[in-house]
Residue frames relative to the residue before (quaternion, step in Angstrom):
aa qw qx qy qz dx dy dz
X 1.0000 0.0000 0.0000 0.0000 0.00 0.00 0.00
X 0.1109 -0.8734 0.4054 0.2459 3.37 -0.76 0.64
X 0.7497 -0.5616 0.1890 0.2946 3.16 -0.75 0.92
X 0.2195 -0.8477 0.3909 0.2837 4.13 0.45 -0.24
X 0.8709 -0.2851 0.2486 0.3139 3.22 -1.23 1.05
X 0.1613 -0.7177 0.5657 0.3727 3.77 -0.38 -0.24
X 0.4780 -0.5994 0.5187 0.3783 3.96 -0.98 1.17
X 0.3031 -0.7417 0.5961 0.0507 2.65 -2.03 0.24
X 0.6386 -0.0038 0.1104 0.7616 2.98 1.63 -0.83
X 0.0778 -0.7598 0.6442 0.0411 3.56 -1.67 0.45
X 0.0786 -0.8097 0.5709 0.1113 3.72 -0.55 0.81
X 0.4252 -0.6493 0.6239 0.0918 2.98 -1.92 1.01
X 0.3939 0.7592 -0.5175 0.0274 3.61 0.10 0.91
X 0.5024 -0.6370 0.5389 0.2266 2.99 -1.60 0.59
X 0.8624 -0.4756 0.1311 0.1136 2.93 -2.15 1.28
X 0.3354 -0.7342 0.4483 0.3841 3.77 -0.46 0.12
X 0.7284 0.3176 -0.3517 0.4948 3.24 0.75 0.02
X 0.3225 0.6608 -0.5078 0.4490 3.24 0.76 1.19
X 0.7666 0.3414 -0.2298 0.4929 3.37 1.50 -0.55
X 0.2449 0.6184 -0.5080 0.5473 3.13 1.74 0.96
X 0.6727 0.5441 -0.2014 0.4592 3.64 0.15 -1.39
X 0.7716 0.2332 -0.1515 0.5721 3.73 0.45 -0.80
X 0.2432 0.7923 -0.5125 0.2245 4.02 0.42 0.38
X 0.8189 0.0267 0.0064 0.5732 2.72 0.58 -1.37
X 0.3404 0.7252 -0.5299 0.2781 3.73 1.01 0.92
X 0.3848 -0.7252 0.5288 0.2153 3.69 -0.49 1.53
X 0.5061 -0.7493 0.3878 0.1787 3.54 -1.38 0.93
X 0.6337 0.0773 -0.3680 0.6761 3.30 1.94 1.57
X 0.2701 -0.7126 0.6475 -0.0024 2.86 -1.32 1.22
X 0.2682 -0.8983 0.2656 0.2250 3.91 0.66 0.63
X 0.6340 0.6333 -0.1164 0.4282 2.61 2.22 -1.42
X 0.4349 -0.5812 0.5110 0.4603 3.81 -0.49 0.84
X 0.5571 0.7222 -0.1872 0.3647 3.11 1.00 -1.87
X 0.7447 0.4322 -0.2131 0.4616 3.73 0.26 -0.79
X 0.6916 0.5154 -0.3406 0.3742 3.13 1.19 -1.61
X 0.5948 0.5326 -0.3127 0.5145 3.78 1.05 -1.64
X 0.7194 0.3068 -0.4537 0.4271 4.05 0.13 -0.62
X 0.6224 0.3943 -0.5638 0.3732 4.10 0.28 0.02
X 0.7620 0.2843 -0.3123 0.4909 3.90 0.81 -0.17
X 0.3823 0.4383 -0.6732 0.4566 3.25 0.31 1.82
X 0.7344 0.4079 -0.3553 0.4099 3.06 0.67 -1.84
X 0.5707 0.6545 -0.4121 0.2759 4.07 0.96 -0.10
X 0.6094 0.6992 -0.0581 0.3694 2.49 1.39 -1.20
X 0.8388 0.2345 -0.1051 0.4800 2.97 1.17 -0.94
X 0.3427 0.5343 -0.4591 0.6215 3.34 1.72 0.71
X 0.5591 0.6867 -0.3923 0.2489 3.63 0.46 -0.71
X 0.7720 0.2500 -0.1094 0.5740 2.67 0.49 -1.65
X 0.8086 0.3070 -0.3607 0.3492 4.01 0.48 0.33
X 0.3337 0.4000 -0.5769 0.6292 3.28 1.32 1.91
X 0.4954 -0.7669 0.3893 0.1218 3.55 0.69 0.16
X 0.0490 -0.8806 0.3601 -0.3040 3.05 1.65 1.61
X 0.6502 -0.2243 0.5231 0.5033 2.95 0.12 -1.67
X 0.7151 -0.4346 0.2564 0.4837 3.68 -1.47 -0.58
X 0.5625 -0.6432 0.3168 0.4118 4.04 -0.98 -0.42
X 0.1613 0.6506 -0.6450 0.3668 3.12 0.46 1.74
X 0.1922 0.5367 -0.8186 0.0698 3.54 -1.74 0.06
X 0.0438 -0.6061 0.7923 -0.0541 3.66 -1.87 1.05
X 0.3526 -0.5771 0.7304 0.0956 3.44 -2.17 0.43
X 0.0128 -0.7136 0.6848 0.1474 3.15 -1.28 -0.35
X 0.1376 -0.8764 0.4610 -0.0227 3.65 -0.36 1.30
X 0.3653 -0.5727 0.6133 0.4030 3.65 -0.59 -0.22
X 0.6177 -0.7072 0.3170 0.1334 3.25 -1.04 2.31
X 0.6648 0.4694 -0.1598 0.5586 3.48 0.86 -1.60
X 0.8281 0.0993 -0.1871 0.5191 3.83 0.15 -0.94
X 0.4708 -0.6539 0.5487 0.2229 3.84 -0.01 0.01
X 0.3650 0.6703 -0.5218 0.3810 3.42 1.14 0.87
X 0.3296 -0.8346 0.3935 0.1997 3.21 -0.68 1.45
X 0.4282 -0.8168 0.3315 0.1989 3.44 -0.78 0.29
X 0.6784 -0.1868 0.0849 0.7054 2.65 1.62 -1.66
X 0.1580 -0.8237 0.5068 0.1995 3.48 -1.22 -0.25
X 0.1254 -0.9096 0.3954 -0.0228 3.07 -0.65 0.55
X 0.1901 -0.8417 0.4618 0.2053 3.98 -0.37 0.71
X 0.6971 -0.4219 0.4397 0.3778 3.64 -0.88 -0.76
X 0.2180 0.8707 -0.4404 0.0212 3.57 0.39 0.48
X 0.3307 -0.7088 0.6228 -0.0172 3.88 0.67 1.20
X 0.9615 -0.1012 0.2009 0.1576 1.79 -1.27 -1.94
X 0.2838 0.5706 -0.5671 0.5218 3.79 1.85 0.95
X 0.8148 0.1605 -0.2938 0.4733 4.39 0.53 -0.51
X 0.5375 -0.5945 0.5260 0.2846 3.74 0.47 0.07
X 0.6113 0.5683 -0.2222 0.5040 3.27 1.05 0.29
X 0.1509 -0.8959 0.4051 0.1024 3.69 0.27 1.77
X 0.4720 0.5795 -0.4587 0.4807 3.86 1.34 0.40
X 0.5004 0.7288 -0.2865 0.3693 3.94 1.62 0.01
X 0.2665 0.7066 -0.6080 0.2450 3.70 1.44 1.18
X 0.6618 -0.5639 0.3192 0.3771 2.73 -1.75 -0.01
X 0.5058 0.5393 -0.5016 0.4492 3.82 0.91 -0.54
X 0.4894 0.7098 -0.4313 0.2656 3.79 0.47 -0.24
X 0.8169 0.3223 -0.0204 0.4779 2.28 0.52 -2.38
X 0.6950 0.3098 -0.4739 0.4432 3.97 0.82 0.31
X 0.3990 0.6038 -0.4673 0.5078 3.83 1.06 -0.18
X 0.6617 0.4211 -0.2864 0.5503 3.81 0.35 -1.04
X 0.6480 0.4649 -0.3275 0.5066 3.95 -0.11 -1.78
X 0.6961 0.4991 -0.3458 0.3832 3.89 0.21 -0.88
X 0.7425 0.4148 -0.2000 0.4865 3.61 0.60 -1.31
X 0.6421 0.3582 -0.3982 0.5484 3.72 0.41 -0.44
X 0.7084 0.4660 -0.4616 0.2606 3.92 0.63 -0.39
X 0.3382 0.7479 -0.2022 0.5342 2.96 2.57 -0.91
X 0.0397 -0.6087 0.7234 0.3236 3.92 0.32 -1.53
X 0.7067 0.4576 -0.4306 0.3251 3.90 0.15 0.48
X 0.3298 -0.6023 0.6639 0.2961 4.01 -1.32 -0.20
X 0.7486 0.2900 -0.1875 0.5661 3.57 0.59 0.01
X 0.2174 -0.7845 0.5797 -0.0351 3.25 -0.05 2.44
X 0.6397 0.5540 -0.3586 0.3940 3.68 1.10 0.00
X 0.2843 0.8607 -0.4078 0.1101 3.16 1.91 -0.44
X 0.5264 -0.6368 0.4787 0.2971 3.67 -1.51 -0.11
X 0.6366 0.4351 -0.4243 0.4748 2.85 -0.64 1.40
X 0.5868 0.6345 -0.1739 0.4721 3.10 1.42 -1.76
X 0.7283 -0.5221 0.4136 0.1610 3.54 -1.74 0.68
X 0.4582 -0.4691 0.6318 0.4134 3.87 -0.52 -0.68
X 0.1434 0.6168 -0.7736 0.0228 3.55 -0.97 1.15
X 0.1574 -0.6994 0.6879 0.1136 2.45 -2.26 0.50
X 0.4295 -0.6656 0.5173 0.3239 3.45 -1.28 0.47
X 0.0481 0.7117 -0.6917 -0.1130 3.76 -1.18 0.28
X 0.0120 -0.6706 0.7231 -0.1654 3.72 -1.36 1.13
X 0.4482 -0.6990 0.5359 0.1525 2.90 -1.05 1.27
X 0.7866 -0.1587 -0.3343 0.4942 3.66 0.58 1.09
X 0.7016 -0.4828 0.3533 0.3872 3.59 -1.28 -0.36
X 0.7000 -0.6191 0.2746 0.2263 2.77 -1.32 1.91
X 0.4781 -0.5473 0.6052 0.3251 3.59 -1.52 0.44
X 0.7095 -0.5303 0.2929 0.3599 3.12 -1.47 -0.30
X 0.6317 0.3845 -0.4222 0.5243 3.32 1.21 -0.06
X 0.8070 0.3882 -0.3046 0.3245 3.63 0.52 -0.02
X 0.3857 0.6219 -0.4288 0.5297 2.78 1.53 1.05
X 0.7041 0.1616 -0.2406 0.6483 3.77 1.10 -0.24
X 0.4195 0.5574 -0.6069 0.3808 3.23 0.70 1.01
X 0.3532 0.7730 -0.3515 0.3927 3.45 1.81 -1.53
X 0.9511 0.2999 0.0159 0.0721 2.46 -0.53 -2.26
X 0.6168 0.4750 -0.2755 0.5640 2.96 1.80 -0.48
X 0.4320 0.7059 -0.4856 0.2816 3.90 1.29 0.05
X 0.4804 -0.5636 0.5593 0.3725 3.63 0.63 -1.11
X 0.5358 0.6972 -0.4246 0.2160 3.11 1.11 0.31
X 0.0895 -0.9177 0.3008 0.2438 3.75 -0.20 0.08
X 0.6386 0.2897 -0.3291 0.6324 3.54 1.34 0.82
X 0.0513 0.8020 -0.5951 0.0072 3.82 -0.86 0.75
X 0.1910 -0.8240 0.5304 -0.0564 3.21 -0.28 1.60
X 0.0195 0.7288 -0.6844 -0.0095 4.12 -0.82 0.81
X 0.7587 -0.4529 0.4623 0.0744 2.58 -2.08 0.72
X 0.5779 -0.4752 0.2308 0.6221 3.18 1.63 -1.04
X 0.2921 -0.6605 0.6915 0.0111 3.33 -1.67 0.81
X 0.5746 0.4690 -0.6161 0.2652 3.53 -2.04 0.99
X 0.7404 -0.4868 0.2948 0.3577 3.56 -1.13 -0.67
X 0.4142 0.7461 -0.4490 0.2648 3.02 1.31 0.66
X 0.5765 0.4952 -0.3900 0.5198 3.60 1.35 -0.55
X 0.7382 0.4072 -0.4151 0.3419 3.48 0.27 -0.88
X 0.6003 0.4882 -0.3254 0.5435 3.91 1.29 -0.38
X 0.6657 0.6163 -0.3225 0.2702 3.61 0.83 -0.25
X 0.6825 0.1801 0.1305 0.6963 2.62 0.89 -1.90
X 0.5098 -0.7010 0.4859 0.1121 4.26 0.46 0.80
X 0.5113 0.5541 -0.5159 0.4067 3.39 1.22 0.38
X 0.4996 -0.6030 0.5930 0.1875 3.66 -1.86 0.98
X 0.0059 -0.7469 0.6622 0.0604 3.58 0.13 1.42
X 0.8269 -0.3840 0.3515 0.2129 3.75 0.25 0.52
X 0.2164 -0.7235 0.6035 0.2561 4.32 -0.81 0.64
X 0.4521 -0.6255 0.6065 -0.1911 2.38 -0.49 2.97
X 0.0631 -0.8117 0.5228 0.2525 3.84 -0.44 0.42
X 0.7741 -0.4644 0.2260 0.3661 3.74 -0.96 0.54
X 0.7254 0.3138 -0.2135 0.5743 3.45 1.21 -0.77
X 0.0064 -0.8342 0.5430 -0.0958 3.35 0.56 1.02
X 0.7524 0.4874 -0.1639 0.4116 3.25 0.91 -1.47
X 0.7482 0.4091 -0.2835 0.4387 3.25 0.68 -1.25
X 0.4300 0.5639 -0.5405 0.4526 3.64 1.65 0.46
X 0.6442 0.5282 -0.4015 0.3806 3.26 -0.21 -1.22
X 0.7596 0.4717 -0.2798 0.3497 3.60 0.92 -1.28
X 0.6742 0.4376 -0.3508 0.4805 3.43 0.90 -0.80
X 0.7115 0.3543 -0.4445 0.4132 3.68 0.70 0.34
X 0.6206 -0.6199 0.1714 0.4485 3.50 1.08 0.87
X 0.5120 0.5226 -0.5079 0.4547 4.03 1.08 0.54
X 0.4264 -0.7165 0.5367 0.1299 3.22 -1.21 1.43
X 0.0141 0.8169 -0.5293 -0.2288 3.68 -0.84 0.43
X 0.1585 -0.7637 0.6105 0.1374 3.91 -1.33 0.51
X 0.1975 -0.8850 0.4211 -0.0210 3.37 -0.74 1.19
X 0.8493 0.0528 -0.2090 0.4819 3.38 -0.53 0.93
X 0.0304 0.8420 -0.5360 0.0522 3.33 0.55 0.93
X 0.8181 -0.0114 -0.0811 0.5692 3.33 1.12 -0.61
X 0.2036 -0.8384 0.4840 0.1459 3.75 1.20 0.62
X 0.6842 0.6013 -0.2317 0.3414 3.47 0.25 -1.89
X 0.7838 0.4305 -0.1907 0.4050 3.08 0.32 -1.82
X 0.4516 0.7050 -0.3086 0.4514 3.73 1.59 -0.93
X 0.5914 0.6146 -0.2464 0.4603 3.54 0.67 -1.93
X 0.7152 0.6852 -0.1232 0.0611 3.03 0.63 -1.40
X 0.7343 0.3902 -0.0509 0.5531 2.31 1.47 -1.65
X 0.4908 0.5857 -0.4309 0.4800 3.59 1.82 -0.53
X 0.6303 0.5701 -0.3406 0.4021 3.87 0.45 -0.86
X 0.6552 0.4232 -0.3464 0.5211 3.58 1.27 -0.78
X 0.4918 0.6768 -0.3707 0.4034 3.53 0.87 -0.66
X 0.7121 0.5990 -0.1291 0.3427 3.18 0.76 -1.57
X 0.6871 0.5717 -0.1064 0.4357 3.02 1.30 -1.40
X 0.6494 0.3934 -0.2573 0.5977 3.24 1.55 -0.82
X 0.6531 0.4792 -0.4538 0.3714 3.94 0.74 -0.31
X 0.7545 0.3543 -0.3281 0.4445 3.30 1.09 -0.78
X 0.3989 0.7091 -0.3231 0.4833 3.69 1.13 0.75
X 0.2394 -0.8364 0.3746 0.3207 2.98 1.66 -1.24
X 0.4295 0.7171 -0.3761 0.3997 3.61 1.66 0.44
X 0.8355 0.0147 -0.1195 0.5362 3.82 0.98 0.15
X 0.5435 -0.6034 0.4922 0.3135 3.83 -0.94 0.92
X 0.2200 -0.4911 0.8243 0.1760 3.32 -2.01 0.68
X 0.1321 0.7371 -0.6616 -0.0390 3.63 -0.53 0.84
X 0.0996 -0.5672 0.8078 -0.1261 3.65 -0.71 2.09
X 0.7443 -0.4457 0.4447 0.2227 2.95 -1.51 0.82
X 0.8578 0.1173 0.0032 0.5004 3.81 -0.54 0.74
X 0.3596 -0.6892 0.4664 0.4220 3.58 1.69 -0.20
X 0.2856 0.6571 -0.6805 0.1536 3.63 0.83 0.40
């Protein structure tokens, strides 16, 4: 076997038929409400175009709901397990931005929105973004019992972090509809129609 090249770079891109999905998506969505139902219904296309897992997030400007970026799970479309979705719209946002610091001066209120609560790396992804309001879909043990993915030892005061560093969080805005799409997930893993790819198959 021969041995490959040493990388140099590695890219996270997102789907083409993501820009099916966002055609006709208007460049404010006012409703919290709206924003959290386009990352389910992303979510759960995601992970049946065979992306990655069923996550998808945005990141909007707080006050007007002008969206900024979006962003899905892409795993397993780049081979590349740092490829969640808060990444890829936390990232998609800042290069559209030209900045790493979405709190920057000058710069609106952003917020993140993800149809459930971050793992453990995308929880200090969050927090170091600049973002100051982070709004989910829903949070507890239903994802990790649903869909069998290892989101990581999340510590109990998760929230009242985010808060003491000035990023607001809102929780379950749409929980159910969240569930929802994990339960389909489920259905296809035990089916055997899409991968849980945790490291090692743990």
């Amino acid at each position: 076997m021969n041995f490959p090249p040493l990388a140099t770079s590695f890219t996270l891109a997102l789907p083409a038929w993501l820009n099916d999905e966002l055609a006709d998506l208007p460049d404010v969505i006012p409703s919290l409400d709206d924003r959290v139902a386009l990352v389910n219904r992303l979510a759960d296309r995601n992970w049946r175009e065979g992306n990655g897992g069923p996550f998808a997030a945005l990141v909007a400007e707080r006050e007007t709901g002008r969206i900024v970026s979006v962003g899905v799970n892409v795993v397993l479309a780049a081979n590349v397990s740092s490829g969640h979705a808060e990444v890829t719209a936390l990232g998609t946002a800042q290069a559209r931005l030209s900045t790493w610091d979405l709190g920057g001066a000058g710069l609106p209120d952003h917020e993140l929105v993800v149809n459930w609560r971050p793992c453990v790396q995308c929880y200090g992804a969050a927090m170091w973004s600049g973002i100051t309001s982070l709004v989910l879909a829903g949070h507890g043990p239903e994802c990790e019992e649903l869909t069998t993915f290892d989101e990581g030892p999340m510590i109990e005061t998760w929230v009242e972090a985010f808060e003491e560093r000035g990023i607001a969080v809102t929780l379950d805005v749409a929980k159910a509809d969240a569930v929802r799409v994990f339960q389909h997930y489920r259905d296809a893993v035990d089916a055997g129609d899409t991968v849980v790819y945790n490291a090692r198959q743990a």
